[in-house]
N, CA, C and O atoms as CSV, one atom per row, in Angstrom:
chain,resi,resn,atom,element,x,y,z
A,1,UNK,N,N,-36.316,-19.210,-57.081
A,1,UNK,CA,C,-35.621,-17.968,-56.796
A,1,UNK,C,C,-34.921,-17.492,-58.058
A,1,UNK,O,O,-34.114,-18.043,-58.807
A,2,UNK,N,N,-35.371,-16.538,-58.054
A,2,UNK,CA,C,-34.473,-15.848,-59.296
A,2,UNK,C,C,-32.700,-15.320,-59.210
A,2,UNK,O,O,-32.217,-14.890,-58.162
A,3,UNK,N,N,-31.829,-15.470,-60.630
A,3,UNK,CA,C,-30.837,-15.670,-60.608
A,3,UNK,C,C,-30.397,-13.927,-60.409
A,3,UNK,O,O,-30.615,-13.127,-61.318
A,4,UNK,N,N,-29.817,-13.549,-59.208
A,4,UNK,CA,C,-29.318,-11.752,-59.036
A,4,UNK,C,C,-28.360,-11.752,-59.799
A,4,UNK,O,O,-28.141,-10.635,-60.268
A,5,UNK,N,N,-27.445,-12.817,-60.247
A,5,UNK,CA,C,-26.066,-12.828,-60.768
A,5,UNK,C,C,-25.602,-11.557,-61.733
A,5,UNK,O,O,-24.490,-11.041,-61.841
A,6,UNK,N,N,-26.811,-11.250,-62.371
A,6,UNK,CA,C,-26.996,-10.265,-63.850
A,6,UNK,C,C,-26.819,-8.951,-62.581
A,6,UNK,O,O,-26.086,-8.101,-63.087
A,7,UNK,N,N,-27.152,-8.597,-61.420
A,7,UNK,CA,C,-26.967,-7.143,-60.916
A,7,UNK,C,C,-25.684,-7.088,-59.902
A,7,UNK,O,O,-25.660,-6.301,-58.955
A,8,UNK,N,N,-24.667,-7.960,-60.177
A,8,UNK,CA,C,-23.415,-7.743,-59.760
A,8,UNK,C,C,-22.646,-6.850,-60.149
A,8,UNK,O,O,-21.585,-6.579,-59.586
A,9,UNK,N,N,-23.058,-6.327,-61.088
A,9,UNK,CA,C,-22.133,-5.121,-61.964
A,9,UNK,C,C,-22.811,-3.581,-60.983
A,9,UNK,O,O,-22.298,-2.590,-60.464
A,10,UNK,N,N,-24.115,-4.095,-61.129
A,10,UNK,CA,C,-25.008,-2.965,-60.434
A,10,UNK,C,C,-24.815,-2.368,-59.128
A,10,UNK,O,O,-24.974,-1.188,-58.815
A,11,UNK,N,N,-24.361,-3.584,-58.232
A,11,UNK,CA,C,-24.217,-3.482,-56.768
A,11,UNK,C,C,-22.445,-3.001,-56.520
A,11,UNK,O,O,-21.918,-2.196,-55.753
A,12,UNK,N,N,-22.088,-3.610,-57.208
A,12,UNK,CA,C,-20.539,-3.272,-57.105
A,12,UNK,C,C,-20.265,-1.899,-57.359
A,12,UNK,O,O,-19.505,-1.338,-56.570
A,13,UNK,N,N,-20.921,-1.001,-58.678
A,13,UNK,CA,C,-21.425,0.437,-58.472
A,13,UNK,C,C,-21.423,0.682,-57.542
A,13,UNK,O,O,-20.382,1.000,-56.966
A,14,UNK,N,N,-22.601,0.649,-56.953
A,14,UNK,CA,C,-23.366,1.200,-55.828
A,14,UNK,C,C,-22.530,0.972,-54.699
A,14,UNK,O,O,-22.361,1.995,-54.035
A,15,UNK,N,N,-21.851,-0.219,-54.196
A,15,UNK,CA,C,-21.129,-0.299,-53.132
A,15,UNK,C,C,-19.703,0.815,-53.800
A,15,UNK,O,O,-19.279,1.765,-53.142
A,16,UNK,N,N,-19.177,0.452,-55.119
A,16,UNK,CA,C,-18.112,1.747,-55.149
A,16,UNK,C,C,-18.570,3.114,-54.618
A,16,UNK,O,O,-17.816,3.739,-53.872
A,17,UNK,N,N,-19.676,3.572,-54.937
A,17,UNK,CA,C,-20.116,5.034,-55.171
A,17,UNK,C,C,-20.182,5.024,-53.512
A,17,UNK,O,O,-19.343,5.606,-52.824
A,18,UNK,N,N,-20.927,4.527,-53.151
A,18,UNK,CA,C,-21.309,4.963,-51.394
A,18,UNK,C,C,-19.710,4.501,-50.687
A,18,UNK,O,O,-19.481,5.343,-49.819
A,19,UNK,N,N,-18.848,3.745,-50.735
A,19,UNK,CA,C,-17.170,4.105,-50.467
A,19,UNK,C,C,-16.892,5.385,-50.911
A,19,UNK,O,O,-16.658,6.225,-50.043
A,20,UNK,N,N,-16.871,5.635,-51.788
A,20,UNK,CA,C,-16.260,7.101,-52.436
A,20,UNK,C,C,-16.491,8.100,-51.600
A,20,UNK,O,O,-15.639,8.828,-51.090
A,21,UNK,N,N,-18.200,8.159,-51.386
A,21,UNK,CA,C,-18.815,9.484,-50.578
A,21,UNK,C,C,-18.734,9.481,-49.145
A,21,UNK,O,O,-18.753,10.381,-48.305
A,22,UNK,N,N,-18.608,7.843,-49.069
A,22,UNK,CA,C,-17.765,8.248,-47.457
A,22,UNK,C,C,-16.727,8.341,-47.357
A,22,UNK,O,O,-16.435,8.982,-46.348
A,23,UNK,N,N,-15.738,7.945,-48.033
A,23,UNK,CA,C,-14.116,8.703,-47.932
A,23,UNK,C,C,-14.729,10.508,-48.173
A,23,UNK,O,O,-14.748,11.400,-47.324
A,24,UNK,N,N,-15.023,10.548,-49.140
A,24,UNK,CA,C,-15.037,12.206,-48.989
A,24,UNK,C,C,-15.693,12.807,-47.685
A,24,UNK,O,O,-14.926,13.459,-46.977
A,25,UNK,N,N,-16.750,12.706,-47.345
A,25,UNK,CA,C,-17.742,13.058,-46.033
A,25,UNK,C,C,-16.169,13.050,-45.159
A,25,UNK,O,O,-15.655,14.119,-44.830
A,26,UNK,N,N,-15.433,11.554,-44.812
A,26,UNK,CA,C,-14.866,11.356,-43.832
A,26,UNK,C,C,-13.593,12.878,-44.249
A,26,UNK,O,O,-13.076,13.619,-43.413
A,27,UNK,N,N,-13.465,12.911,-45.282
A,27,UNK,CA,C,-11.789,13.567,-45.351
A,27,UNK,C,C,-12.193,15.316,-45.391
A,27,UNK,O,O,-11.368,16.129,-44.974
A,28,UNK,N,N,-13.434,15.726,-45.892
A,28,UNK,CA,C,-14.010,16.865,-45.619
A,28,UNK,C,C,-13.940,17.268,-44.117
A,28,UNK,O,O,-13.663,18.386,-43.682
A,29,UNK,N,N,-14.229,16.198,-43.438
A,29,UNK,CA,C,-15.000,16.255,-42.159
A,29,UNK,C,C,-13.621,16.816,-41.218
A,29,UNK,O,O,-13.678,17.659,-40.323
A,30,UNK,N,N,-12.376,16.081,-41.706
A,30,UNK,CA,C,-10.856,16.061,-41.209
A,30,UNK,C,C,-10.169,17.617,-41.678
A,30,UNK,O,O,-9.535,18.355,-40.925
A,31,UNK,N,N,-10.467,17.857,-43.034
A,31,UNK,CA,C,-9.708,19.364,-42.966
A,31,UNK,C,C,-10.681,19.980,-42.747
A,31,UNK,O,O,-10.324,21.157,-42.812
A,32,UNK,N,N,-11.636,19.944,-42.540
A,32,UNK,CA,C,-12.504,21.274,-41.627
A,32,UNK,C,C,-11.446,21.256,-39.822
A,32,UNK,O,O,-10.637,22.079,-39.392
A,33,UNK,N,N,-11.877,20.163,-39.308
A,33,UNK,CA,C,-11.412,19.893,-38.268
A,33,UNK,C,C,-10.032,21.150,-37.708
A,33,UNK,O,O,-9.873,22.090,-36.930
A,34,UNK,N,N,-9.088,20.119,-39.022
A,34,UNK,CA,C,-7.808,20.033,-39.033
A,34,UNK,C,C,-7.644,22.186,-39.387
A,34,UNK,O,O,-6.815,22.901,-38.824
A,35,UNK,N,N,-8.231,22.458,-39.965
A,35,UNK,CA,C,-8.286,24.221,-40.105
A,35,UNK,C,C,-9.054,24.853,-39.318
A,35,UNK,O,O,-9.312,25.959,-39.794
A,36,UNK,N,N,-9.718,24.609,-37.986
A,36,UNK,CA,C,-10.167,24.718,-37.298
A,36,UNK,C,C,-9.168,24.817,-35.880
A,36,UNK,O,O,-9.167,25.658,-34.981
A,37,UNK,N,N,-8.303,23.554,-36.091
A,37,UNK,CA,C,-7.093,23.760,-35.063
A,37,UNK,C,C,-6.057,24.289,-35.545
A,37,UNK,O,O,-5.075,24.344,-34.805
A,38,UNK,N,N,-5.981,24.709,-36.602
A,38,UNK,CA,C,-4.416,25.477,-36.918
A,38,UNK,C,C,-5.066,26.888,-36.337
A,38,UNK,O,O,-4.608,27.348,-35.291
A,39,UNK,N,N,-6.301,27.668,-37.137
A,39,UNK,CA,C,-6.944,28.820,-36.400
A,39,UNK,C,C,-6.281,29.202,-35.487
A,39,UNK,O,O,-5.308,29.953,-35.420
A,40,UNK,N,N,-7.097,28.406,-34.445
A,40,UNK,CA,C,-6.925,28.469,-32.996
A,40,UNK,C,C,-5.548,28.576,-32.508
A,40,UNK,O,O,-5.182,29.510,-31.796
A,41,UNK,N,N,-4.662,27.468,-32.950
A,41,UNK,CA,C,-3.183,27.777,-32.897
A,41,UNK,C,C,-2.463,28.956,-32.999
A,41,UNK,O,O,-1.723,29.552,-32.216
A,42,UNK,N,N,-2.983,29.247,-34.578
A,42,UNK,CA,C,-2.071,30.771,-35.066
A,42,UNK,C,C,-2.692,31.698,-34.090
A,42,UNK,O,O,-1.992,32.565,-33.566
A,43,UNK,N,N,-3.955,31.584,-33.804
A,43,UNK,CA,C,-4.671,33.156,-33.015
A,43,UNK,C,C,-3.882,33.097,-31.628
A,43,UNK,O,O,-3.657,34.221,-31.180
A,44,UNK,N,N,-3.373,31.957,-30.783
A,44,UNK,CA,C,-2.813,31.619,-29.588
A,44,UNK,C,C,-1.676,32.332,-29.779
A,44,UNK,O,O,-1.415,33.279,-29.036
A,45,UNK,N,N,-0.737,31.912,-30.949
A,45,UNK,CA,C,0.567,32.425,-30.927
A,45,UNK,C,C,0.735,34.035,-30.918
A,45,UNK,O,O,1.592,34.726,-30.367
A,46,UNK,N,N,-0.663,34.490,-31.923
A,46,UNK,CA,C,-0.439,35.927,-32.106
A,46,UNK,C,C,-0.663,36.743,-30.741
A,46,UNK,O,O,0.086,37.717,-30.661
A,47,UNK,N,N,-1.697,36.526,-29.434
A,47,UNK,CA,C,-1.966,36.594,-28.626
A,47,UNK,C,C,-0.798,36.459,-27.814
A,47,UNK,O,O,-0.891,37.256,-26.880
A,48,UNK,N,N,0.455,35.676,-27.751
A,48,UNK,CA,C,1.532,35.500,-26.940
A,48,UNK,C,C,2.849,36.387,-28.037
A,48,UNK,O,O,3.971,36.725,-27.658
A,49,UNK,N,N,2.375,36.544,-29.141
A,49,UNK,CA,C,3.376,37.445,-29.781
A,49,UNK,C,C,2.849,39.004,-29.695
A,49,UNK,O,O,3.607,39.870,-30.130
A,50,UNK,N,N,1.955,39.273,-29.312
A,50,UNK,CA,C,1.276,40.667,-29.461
A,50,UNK,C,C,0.536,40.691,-27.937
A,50,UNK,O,O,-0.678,40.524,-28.053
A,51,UNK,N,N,0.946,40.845,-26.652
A,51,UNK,CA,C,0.362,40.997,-25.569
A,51,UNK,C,C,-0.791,42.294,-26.027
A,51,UNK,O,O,-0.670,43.221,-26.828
A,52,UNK,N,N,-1.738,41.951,-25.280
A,52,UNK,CA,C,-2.613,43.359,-25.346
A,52,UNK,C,C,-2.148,44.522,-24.085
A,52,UNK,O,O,-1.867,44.270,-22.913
A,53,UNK,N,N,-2.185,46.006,-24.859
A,53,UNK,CA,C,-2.002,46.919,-23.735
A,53,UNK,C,C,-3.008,46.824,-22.309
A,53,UNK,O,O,-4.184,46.468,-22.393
A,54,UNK,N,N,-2.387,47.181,-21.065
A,54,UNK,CA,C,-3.312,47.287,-20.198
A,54,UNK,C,C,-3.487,48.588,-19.798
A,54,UNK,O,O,-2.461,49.080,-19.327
A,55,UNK,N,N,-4.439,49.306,-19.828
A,55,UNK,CA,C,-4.306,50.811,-19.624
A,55,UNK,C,C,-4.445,50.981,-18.013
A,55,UNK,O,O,-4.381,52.100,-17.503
């Protein structure tokens, strides 16, 4: 069997890099979310601060 020892530098990369892009994926994924419910929030409040006329 051959010695992998020499691609420990290699893999440790690779395991850094694919951590990285899933923290980002994950934290992208959260302020989309997260500005998605403020939206909705502010449009609620304006809706209870601005009744619509009823003719």
């Amino acid at each position: 069997m051959r010695d992998m020892s020499h691609y420990y530098g290699l893999i440790e990369i690779a395991l850094t890099f694919g951590g990285f892009m899933l923290f980002i994926v994950w934290q992208v994924r959260t302020l989309k979310r997260d500005i998605r419910a403020r939206e909705a929030r502010e449009a609620a409040e304006r809706a209870v601060a601005r009744p619509q006329k009823a003719d």
